[in-house]
N, CA, C and O of each residue as an XYZ file, in Angstrom:
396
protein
N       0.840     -1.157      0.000
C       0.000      0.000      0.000
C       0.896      1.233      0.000
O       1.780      1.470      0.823
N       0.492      2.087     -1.184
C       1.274      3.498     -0.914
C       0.316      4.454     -0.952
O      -0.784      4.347     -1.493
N       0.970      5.869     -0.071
C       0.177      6.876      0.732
C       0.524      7.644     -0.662
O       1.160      7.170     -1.604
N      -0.030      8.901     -0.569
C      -0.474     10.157     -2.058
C       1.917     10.442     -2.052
O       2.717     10.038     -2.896
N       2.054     10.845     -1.398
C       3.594     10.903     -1.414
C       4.499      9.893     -1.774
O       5.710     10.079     -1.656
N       3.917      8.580     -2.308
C       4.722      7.588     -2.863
C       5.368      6.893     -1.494
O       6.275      6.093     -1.726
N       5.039      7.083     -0.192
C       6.110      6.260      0.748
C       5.082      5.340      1.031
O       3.857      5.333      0.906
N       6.290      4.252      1.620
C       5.624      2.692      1.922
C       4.887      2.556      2.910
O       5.505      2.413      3.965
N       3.477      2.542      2.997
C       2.618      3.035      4.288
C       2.244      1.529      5.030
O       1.449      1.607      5.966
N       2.723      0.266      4.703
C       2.258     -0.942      4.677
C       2.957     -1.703      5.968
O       3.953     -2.422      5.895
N       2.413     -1.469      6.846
C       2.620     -1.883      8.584
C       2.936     -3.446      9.141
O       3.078     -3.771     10.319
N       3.001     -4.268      8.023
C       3.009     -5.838      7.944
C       4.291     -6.368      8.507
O       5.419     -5.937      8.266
N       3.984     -7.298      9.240
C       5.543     -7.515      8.998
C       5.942     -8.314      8.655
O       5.185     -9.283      8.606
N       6.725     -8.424      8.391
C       7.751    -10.027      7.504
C       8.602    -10.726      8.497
O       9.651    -10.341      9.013
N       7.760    -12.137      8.708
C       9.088    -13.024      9.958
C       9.392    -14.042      8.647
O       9.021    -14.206      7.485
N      10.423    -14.675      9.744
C      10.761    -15.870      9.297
C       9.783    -17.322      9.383
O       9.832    -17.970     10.429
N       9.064    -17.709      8.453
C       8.104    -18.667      9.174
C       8.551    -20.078      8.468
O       9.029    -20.044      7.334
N       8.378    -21.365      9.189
C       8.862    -22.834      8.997
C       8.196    -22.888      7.186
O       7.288    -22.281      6.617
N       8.826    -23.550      6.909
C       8.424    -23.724      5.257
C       7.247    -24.148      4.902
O       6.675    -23.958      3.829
N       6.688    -25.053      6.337
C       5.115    -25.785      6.119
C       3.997    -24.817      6.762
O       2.819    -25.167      6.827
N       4.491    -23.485      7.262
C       3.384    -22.767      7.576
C       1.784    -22.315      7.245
O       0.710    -22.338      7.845
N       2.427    -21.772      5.551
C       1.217    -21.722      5.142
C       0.325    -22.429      3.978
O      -0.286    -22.009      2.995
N       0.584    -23.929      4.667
C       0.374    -25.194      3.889
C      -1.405    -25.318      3.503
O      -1.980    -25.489      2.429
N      -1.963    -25.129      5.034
C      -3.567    -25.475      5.105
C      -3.906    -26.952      4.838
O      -3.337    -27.970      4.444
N      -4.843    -26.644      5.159
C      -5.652    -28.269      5.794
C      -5.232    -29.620      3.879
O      -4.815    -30.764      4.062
N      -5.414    -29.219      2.789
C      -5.270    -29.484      2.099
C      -3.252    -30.158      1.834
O      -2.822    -31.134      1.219
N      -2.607    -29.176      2.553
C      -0.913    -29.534      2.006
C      -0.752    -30.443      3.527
O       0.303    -31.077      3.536
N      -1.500    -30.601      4.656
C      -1.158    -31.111      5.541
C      -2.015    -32.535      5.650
O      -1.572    -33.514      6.249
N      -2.868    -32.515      5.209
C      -3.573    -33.953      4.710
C      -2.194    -34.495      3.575
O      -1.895    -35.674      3.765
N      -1.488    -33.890      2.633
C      -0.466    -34.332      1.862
C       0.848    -34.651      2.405
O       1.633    -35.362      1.778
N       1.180    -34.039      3.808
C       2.183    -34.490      4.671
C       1.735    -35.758      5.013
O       2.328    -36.805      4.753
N       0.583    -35.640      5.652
C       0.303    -37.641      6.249
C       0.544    -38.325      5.534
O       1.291    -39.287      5.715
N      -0.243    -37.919      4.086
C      -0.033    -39.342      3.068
C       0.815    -39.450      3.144
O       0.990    -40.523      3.723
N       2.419    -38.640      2.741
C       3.419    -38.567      2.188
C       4.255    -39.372      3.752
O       5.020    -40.335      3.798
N       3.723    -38.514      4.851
C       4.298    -39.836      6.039
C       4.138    -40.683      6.297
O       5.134    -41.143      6.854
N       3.183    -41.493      6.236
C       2.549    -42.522      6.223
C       3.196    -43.691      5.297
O       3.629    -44.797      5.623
N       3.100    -42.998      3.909
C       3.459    -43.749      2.691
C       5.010    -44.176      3.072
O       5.404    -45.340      2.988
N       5.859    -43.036      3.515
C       7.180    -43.233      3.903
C       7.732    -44.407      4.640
O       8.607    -45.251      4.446
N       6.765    -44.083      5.664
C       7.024    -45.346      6.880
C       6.590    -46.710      6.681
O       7.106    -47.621      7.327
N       5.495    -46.956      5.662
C       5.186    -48.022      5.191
C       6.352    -48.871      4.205
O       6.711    -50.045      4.124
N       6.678    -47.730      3.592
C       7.769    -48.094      2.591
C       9.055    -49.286      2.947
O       9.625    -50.339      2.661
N       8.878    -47.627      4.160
C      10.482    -47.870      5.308
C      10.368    -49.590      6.315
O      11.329    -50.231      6.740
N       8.952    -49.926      6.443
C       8.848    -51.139      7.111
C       8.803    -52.704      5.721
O       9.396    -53.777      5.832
N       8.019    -52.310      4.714
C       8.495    -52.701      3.598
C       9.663    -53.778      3.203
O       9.869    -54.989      3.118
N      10.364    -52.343      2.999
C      11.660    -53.060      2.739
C      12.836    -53.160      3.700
O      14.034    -53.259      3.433
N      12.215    -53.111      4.891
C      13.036    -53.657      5.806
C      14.125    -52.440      6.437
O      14.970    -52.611      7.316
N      13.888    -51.493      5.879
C      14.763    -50.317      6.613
C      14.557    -49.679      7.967
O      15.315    -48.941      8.597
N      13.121    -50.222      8.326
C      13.100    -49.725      9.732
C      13.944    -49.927     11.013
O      13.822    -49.146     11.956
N      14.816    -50.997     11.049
C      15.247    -51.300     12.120
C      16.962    -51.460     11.618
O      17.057    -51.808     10.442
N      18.036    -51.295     12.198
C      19.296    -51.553     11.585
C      20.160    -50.201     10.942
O      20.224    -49.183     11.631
N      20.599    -50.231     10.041
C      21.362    -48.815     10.089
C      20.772    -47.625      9.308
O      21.300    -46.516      9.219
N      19.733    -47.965      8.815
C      18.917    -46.775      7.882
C      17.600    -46.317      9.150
O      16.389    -46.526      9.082
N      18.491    -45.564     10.372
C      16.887    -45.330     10.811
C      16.360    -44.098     10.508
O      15.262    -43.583     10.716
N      17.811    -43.577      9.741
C      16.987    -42.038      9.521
C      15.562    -41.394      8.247
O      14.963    -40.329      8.095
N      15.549    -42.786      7.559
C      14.668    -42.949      6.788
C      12.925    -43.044      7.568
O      11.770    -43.026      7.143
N      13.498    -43.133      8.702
C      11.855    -43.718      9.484
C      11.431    -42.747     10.720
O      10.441    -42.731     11.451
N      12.884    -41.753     10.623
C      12.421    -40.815     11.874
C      12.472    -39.424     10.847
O      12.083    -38.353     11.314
N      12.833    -39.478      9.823
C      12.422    -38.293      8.688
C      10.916    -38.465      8.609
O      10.108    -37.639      9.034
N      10.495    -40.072      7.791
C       9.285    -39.666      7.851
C       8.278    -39.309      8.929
O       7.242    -38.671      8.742
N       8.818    -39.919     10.354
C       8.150    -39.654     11.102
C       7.749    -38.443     11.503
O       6.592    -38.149     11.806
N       8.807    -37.637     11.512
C       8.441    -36.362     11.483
C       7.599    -35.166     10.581
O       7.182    -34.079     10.980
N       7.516    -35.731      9.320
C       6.683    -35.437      8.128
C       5.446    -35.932      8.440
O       4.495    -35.299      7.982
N       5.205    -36.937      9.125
C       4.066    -37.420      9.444
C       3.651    -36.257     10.477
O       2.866    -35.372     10.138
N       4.315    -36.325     11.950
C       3.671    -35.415     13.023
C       3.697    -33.813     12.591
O       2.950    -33.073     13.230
N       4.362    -33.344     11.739
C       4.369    -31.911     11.479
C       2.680    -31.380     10.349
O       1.931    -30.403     10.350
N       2.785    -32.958      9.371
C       1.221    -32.962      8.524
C       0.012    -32.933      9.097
O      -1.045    -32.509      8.631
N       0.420    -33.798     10.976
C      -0.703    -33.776     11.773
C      -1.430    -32.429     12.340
O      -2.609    -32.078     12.382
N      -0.155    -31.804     12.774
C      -0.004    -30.425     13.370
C      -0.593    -29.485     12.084
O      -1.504    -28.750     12.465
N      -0.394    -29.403     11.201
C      -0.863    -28.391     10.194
C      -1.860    -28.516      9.551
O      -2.271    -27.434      9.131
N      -2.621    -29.609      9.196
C      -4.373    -30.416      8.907
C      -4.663    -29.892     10.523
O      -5.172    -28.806     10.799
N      -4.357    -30.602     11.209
C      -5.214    -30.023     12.643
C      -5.504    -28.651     12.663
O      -6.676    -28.323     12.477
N      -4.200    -27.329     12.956
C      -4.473    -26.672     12.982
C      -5.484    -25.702     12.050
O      -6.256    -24.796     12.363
N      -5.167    -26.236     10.920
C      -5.761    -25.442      9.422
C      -7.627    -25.905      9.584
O      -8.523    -25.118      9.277
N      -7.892    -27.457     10.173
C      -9.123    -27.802     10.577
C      -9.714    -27.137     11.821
O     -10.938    -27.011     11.847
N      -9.102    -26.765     12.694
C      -9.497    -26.213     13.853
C      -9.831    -24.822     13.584
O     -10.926    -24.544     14.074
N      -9.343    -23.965     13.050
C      -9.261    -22.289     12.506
C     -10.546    -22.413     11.785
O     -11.471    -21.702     12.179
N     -10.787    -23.395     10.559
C     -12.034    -23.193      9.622
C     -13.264    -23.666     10.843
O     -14.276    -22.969     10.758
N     -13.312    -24.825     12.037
C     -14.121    -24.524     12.941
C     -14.544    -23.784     13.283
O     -15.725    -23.469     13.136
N     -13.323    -22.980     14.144
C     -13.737    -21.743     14.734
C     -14.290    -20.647     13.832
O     -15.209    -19.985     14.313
N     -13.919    -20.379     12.722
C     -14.736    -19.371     11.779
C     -15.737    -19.519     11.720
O     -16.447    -18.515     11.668
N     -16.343    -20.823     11.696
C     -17.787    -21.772     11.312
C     -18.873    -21.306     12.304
O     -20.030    -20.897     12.198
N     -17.857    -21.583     13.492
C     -18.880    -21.616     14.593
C     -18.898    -19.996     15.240
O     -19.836    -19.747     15.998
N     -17.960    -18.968     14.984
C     -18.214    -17.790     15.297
C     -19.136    -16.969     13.950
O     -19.744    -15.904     14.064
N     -19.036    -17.699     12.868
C     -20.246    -16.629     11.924
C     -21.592    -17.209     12.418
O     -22.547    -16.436     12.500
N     -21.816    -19.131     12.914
C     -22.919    -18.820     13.380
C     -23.526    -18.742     14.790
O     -24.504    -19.251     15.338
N     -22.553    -17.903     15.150
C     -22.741    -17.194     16.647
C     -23.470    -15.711     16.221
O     -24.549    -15.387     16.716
N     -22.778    -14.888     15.282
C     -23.052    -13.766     14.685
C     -24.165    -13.639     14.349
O     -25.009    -12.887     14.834
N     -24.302    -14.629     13.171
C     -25.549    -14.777     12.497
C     -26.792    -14.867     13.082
O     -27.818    -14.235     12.832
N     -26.485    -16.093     14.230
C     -28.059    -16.131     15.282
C     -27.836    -15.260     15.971
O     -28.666    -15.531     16.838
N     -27.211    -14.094     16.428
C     -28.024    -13.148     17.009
C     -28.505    -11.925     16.633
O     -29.299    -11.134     17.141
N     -27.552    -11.950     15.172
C     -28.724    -10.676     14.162
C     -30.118    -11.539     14.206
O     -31.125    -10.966     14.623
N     -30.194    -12.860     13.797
C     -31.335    -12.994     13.386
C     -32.249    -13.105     14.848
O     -33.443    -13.166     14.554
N     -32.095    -13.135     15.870
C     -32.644    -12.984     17.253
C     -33.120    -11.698     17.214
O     -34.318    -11.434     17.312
N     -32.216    -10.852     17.071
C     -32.452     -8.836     17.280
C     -33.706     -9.051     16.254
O     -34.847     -8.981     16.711
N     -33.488     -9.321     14.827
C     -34.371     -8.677     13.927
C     -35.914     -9.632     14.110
O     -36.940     -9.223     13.567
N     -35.903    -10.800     14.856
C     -37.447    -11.276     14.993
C     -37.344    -10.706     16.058
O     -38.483    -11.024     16.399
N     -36.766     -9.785     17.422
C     -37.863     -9.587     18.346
C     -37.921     -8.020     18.255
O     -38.015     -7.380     19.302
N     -37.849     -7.135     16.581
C     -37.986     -5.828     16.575
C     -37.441     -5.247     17.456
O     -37.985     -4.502     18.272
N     -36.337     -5.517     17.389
C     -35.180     -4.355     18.108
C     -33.766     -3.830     17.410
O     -33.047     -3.026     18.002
């Protein structure tokens, strides 16, 4: 956003955020698969146990970080859900009892 004088009027700020931040419920349902699929793989062919464990605690972690970001991204569209129809029923309360 710029003000009539051309300077940068735009108050935002810029962090550093984890790479899976702004994934949403959609890229974090794609972490599970993708962890899931991993660890299946990893039990598969026998890499789970013995000197490849980093194959099974990578995915594991792709797994719990997909959990964390579907959860959170599901929990936020809740709460939106359930605060518009908090909103909603009480306009529509005011306007049936003419007030």
């Amino acid at each position: 956003m710029r003000s009539e004088r051309g300077q940068d009027t735009d108050t935002t700020v810029t962090e550093d955020n984890p790479w899976w931040a702004g994934m949403g419920a959609a890229g974090g349902s794609l972490l599970v698969v993708v962890g899931v699929g991993l660890l299946l793989w990893s039990s598969v062919t026998g890499n789970a146990g013995g000197d490849n464990w980093a194959l099974s605690y990578g995915a594991g972690k792709v797994l719990a970080i997909g959990c964390v970001v579907a959860g959170a991204a599901l929990l936020g569209r809740y709460r939106r859900r359930m605060s518009a129809r908090r909103s909603g029923s009480g306009q529509e309360r005011e306007s049936t009892t003419g007030r």
